[in-house]
C-alpha positions as CSV (number, residue, x, y, z in Angstrom):
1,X,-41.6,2.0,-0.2
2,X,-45.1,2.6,0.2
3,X,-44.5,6.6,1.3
4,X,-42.5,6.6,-2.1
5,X,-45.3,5.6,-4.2
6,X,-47.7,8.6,-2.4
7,X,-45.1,10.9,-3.7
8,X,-44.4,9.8,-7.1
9,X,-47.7,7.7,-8.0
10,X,-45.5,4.9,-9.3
11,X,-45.9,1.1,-8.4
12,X,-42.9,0.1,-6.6
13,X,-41.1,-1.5,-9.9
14,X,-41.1,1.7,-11.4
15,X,-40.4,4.3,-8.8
16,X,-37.8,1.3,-7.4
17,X,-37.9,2.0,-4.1
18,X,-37.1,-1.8,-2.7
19,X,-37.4,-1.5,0.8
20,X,-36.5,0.9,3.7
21,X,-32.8,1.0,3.3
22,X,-30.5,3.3,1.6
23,X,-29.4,0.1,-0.7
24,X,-32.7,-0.6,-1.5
25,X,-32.8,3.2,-3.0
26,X,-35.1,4.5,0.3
27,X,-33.8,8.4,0.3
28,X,-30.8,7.4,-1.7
29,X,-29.2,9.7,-3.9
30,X,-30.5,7.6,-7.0
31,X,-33.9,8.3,-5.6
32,X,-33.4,12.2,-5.1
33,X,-32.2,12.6,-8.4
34,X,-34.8,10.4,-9.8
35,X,-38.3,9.4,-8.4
36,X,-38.2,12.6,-6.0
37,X,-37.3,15.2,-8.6
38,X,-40.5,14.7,-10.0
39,X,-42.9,14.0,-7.2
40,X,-46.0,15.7,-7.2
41,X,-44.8,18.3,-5.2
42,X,-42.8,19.8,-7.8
43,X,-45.8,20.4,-10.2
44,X,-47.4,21.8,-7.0
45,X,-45.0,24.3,-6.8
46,X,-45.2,24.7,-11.0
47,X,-48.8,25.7,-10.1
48,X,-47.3,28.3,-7.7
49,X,-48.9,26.1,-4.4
50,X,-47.3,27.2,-1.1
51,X,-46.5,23.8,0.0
52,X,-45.5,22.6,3.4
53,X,-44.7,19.6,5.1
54,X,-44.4,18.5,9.0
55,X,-43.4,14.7,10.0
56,X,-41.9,11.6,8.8
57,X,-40.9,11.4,5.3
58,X,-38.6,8.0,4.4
59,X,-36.7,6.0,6.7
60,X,-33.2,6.7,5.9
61,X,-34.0,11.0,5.0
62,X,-31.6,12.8,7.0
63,X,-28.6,10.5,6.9
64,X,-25.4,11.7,5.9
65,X,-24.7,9.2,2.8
66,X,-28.0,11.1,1.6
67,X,-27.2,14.1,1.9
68,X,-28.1,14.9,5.3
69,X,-30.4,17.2,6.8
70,X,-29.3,19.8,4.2
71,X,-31.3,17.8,1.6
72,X,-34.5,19.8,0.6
73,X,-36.7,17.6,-1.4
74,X,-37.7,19.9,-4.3
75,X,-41.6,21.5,-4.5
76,X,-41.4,22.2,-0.6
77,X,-41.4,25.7,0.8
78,X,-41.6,25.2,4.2
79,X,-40.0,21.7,5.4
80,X,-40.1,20.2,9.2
81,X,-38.7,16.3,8.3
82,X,-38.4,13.7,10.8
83,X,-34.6,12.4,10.1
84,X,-35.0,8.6,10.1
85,X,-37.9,6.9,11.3
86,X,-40.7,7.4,13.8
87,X,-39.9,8.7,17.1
88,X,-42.2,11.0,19.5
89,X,-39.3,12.3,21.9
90,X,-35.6,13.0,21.5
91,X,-35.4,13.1,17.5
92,X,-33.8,15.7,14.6
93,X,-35.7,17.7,12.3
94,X,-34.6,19.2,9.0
95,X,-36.1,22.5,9.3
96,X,-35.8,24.1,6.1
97,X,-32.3,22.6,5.3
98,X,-31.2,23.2,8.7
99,X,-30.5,20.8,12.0
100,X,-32.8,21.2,15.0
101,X,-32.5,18.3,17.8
102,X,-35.0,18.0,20.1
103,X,-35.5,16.3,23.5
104,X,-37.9,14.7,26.0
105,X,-40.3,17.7,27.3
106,X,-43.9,17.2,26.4
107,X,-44.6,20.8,25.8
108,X,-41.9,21.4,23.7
109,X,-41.0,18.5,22.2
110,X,-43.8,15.8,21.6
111,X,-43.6,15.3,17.8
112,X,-47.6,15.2,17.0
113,X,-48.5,18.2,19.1
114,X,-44.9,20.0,17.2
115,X,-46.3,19.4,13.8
116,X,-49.6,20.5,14.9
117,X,-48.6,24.0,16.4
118,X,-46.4,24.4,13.3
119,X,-49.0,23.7,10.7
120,X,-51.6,26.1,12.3
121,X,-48.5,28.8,12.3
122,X,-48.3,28.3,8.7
123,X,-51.4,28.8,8.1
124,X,-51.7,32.0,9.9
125,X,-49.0,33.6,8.1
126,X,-49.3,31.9,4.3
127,X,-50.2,34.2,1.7
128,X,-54.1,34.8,1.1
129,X,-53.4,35.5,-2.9
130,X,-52.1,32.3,-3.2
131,X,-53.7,28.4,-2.7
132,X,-51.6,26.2,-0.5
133,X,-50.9,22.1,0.2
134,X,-50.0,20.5,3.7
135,X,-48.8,16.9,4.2
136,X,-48.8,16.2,7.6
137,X,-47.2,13.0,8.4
138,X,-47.4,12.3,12.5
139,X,-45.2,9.3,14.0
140,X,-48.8,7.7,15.4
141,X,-49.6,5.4,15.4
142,X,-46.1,4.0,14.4
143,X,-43.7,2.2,17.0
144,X,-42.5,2.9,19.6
145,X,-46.2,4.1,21.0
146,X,-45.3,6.8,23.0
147,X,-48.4,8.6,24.0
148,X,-48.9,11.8,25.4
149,X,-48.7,12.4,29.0
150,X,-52.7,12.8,29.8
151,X,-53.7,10.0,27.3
152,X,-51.3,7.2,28.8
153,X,-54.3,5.8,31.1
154,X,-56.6,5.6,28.3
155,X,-58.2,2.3,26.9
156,X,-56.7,0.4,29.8
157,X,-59.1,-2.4,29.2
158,X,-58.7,-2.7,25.2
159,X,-57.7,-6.1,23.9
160,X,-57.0,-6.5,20.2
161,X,-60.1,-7.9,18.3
162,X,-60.3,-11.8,18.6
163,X,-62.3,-12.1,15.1
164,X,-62.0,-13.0,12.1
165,X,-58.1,-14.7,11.4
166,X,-57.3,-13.9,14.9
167,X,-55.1,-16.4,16.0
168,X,-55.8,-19.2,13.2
169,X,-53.2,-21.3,11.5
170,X,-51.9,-20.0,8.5
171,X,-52.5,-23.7,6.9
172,X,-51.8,-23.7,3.1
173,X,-50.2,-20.3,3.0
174,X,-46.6,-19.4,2.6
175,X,-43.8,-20.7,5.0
176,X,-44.0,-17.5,6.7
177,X,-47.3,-17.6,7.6
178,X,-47.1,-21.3,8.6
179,X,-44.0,-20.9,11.2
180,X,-46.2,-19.0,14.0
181,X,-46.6,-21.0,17.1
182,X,-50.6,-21.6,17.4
183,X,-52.6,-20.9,19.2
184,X,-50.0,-18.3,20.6
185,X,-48.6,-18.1,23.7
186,X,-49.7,-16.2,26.4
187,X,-46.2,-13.8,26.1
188,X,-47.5,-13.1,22.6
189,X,-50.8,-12.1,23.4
190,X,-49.6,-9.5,26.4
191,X,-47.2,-7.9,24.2
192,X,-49.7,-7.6,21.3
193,X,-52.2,-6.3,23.3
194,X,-50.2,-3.2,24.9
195,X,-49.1,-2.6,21.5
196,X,-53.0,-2.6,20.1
197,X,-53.8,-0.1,23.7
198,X,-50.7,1.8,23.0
199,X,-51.4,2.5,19.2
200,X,-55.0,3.7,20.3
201,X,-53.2,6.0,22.8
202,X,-51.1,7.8,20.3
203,X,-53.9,8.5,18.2
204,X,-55.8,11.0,20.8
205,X,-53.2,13.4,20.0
206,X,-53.7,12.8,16.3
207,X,-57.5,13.5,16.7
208,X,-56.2,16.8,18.6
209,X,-53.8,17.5,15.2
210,X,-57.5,17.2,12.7
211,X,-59.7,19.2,15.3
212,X,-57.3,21.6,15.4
213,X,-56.6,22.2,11.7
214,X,-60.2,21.8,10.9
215,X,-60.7,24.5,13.4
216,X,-58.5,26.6,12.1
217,X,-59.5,26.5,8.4
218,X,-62.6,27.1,9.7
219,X,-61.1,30.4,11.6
220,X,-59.4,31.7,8.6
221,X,-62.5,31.1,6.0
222,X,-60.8,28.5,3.9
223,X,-62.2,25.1,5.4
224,X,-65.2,25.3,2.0
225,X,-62.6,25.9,-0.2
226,X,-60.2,23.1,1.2
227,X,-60.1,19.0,0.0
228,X,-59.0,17.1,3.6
229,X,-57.9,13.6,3.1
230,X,-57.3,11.3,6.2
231,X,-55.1,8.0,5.0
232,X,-52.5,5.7,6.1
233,X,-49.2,4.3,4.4
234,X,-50.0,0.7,5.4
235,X,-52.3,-1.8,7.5
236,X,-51.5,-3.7,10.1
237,X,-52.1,-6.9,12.1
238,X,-52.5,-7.5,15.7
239,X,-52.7,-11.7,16.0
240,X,-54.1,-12.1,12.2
241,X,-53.0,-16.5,11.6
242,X,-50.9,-15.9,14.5
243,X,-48.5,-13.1,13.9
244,X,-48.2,-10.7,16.5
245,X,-47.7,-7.2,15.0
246,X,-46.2,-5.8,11.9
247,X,-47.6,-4.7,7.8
248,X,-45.5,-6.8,5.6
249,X,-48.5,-9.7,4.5
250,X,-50.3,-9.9,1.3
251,X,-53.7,-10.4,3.3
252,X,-56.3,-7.5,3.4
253,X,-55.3,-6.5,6.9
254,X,-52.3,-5.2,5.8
255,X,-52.7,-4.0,2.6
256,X,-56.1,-1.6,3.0
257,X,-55.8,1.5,5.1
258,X,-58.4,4.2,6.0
259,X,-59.1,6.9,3.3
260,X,-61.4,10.1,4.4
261,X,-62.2,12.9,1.8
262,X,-64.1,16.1,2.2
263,X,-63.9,19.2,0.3
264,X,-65.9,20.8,-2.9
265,X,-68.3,19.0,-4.5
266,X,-68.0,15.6,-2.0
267,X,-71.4,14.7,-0.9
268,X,-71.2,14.0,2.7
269,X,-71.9,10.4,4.5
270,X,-71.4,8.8,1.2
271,X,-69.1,5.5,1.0
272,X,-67.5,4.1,-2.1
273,X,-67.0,1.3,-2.9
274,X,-64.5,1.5,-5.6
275,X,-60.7,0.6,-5.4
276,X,-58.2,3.3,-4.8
277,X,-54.7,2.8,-4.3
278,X,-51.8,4.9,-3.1
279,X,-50.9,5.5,-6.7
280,X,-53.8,7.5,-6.7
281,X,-53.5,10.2,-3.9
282,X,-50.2,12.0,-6.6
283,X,-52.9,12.0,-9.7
284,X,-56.2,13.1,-8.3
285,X,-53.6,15.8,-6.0
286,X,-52.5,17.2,-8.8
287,X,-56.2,17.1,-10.4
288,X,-57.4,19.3,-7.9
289,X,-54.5,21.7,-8.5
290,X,-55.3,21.8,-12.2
291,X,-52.5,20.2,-13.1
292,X,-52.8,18.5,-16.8
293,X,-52.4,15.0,-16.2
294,X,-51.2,14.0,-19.5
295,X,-47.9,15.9,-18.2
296,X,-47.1,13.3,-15.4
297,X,-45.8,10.3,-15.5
298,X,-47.7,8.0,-13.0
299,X,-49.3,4.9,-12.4
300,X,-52.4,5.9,-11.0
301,X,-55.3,7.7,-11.7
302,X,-57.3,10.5,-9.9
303,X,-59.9,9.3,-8.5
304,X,-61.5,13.2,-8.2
305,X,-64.6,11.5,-10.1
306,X,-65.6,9.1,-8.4
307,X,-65.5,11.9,-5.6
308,X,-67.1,14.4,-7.0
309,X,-69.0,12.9,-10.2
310,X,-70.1,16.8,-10.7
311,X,-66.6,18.1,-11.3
312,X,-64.8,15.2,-13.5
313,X,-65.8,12.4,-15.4
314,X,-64.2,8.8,-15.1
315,X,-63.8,5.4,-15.1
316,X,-62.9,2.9,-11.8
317,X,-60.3,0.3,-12.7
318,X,-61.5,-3.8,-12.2
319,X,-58.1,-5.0,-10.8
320,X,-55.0,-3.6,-9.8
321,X,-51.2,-5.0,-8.4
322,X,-50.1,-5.1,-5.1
323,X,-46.1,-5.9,-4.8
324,X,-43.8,-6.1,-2.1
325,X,-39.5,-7.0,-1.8
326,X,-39.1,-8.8,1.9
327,X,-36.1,-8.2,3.9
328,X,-33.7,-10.5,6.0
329,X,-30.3,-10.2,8.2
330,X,-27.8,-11.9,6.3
331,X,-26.9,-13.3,10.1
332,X,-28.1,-14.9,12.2
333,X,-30.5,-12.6,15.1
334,X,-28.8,-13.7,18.3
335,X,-31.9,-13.7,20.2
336,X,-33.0,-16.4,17.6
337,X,-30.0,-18.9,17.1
338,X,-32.1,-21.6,15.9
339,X,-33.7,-19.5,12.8
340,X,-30.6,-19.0,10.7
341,X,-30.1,-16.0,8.6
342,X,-32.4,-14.3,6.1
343,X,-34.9,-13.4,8.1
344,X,-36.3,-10.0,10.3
345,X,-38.6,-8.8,12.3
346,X,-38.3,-11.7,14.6
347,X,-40.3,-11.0,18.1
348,X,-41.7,-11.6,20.3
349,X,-40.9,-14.9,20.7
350,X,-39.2,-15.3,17.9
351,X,-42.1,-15.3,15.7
352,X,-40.7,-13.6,12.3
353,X,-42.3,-11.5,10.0
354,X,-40.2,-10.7,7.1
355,X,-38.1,-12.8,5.1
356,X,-36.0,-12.3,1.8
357,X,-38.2,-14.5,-0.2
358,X,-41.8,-12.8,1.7
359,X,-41.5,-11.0,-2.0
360,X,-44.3,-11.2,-3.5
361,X,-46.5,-10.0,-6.3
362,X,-50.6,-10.3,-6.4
363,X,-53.2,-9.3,-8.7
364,X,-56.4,-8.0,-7.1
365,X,-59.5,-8.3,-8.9
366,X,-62.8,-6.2,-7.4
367,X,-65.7,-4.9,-9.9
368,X,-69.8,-5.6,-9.7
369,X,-68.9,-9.5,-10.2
370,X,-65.4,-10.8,-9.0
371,X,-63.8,-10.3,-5.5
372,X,-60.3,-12.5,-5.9
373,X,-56.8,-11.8,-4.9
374,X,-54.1,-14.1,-7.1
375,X,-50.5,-14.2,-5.7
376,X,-47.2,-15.5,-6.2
377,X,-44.0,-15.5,-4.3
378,X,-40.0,-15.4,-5.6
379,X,-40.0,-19.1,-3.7
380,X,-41.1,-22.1,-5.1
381,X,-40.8,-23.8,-1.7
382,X,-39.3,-27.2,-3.1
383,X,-37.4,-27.7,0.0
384,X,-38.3,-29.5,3.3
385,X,-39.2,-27.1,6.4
386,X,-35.9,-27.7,8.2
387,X,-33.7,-25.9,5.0
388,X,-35.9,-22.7,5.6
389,X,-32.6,-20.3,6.1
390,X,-31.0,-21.9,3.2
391,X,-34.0,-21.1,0.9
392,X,-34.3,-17.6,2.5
393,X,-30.9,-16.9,1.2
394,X,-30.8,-17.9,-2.2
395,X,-33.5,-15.5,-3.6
396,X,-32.5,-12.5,-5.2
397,X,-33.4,-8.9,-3.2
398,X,-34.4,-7.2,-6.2
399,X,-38.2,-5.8,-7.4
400,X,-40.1,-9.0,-8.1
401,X,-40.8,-8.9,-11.5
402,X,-41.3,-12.2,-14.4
403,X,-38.0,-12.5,-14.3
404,X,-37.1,-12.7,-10.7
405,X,-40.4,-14.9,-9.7
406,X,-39.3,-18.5,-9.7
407,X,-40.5,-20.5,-12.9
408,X,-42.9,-22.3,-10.5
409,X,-43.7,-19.6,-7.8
410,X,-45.8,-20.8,-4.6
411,X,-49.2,-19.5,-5.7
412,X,-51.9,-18.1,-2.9
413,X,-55.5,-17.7,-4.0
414,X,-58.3,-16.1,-2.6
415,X,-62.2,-15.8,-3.2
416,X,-63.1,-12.8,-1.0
417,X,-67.1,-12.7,-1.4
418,X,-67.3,-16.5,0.4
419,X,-64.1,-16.0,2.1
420,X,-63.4,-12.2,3.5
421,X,-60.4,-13.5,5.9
422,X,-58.8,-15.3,3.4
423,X,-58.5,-18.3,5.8
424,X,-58.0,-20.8,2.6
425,X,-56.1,-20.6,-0.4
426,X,-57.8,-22.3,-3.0
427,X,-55.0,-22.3,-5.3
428,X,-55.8,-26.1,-6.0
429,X,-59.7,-25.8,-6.2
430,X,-60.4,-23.1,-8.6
431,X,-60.7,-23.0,-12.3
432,X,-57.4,-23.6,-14.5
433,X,-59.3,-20.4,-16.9
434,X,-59.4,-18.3,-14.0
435,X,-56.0,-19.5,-13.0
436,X,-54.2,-18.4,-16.1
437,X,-56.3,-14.8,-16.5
438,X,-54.9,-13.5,-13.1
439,X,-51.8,-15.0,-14.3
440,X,-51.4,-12.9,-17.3
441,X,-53.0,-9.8,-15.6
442,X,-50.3,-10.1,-12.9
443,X,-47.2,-10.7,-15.7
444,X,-48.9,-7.2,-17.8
445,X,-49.3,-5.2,-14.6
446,X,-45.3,-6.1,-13.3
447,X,-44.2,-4.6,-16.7
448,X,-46.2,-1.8,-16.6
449,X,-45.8,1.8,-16.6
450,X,-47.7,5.1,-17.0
451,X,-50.7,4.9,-19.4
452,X,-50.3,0.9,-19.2
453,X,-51.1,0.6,-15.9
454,X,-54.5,2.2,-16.0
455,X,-55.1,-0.2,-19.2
456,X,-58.1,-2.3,-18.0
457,X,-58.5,-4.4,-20.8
């Protein structure tokens, strides 16, 4: 979902990309002949870019109810696609429309060093007359954590941070967040630890992938004429109110990511403070380019400004929307009897992560005065703890929208400047006015689209 809105600049509602499955329109054929055929890509190649691209792309690209490895998203010239999802040994690539399987030798085979060797190849042999693009998407520091060979050794001592919500009850927070066992137990603290060191480990060889193609620009004279961004499709928790790993929360550890910029006209060591969302990276791409903006139809904005004040003029945007669908098992997971259906990601310990009704939709407010985060969930949690799975099942799995948020949703509020961990929802404490502003900010930005969106009034 979130890989969906890089490529298109769309909020979730309108590129309507539910989830990671091919029902929920992730790589479906509604998606290719939608969202996809206009991704920024395509206006790229308008602009006569050579574009290539080396990783993961969507979780269900590659499989044969979407077209297979055949399927050539348009705008790309050179494509190496990951089919399915992360994996660093003994995976398929679409290389250019074509099937190439791979298998468990390091020098051959391990994904981030492959993308890296084939990016640097590209670049070698592109075309000088012309300007080019590369998205690079490595599996690190995605599951399953396979380091390389000489970096499996490293951080052997690293825990996972103990600050901040590390390990605190998820008290007045949504059933999910209330279910963890705390303080965890010791099982769930080893396993989210290794994970934490693991994660670490994989990303050596994704420092090796930027030295390499920083070096290289450099080789080849291009590195002063070339915009580098560094970003992330999601957060993540290690331990946050008790969960032990996984991206799927509302709460700033999930939802912010790294972003790194350099190229013309960036001032170096400079950090902003202003908000940029994945909506954004499609836009300010396709500024760069010279692409006229008023001929796409996205969400976002470019945020090429606030970069590079001497190039473009702009405005930052007060508040924003952050959305997400949750996904269950319609079963029961075996290794979890006693949960009932609905739910996913349980483990370890049965500790679950995802739900049908973890759908949510919040309204983030962050200019020179306000810091807040207003939420609501499709659950209005009237039942009793014990009728969990039954509530689980009877919300609807579609984009959370007015319509599909219950008439009284379960409401999470947050006052970042006194409270940056967002250890208590004060829902019941802060002003009715303030209250019903985020409320009608939220309804206006679940409806919006294009110009809309970037409406700040």
């Amino acid at each position: 979902m979130l890989r969906s809105s890089v490529l298109t600049g769309r909020y979730p509602h309108n590129h309507e990309v539910r989830n990671n499955s091919l029902s929920g329109n992730c790589s479906s054929a509604r998606w290719q002949t939608g969202p996809e055929a206009s991704a920024f890509p395509v206006f790229l190649s308008k602009q006569k870019y050579q574009t290539f691209f080396a990783g993961k792309y969507l979780n269900q690209y590659g499989k044969k109810e979407a077209g297979d490895v055949g399927h050539v998203p348009p705008g790309w010239d050179q494509w190496h696609a990951l089919v399915g999802n992360s994996l660093y040994y003994n995976y398929t690539l679409s290389v250019n429309g074509v099937e190439e399987k791979h298998g468990d030798r390091y020098e051959s085979d391990y994904l981030t060093d492959l993308i890296t060797n084939r990016t640097l190849h590209f670049l070698e042999n592109r075309s000088p007359q012309r300007p080019f693009f590369l998205m690079l998407s490595p599996p690190a520091p995605h599951s399953p954590w396979t380091p390389a060979p000489k970096y499996q050794k490293q951080f052997a001592d690293v825990k996972a941070p103990r600050d901040g919500s590390f390990d605190k009850p998820g008290k007045d927070k949504h059933w999910l967040l209330r279910q963890p066992v705390n303080p965890m137990t010791d099982s769930s603290l080893a396993f989210l630890d290794s994970a934490y060191r693991r994660r670490w480990q994989t990303l050596l060889s994704l420092d090796d992938l930027v030295e390499s193609l920083v070096s290289k620009l450099e080789s080849i004279k291009e590195l002063n004429n070339t915009y580098i961004f560094y970003t992330s499709d999601n957060g993540y928790h290690a331990g946050q109110f008790s969960l032990p790993i996984d991206k799927r929360q509302l709460y700033e550890f999930d939802i912010r990511v790294p972003l790194m910029v350099r190229g013309p006209g960036i001032k170096p060591k400079q950090t902003l403070q202003a908000p940029v969302l994945n909506i954004d990276l499609a836009p300010t791409i396709l500024d760069i380019s010279g692409t006229n903006l008023s001929s796409v139809d996205v969400d976002g904005q470019s945020f090429l400004s606030q970069m590079a004040p001497s190039l473009r003029n702009g405005t930052t945007r007060p508040f924003f929307l952050v959305e997400y669908n949750g996904e269950g098992h319609p079963t029961t997971d075996p290794a979890c009897p006693k949960l009932g259906p609905g739910l996913s990601q349980c483990f370890p310990d049965c500790v679950c992560e995802d739900a049908f009704n973890n759908t949510y939709a919040c309204v983030r407010t962050l200019d020179a005065h306000d810091d807040l985060q207003y939420c609501e969930f499709a659950d209005s949690e009237v039942r009793v703890a014990d009728e969990v799975s039954l509530r689980v099942m009877n919300v609807s799995v579609v984009s959370p929208s007015r319509s599909s948020l219950c008439p009284q949703s379960f409401v999470e509020v947050y006052n970042l400047t006194s409270d940056a961990h967002q250890l208590e929802n004060i829902v019941k404490r802060v002003d009715p006015a303030v209250l019903q502003t985020m409320n009608q900010r939220l309804i206006k930005l679940q409806s919006c689209q294009g110009d809309s969106c970037r409406d700040n009034k």
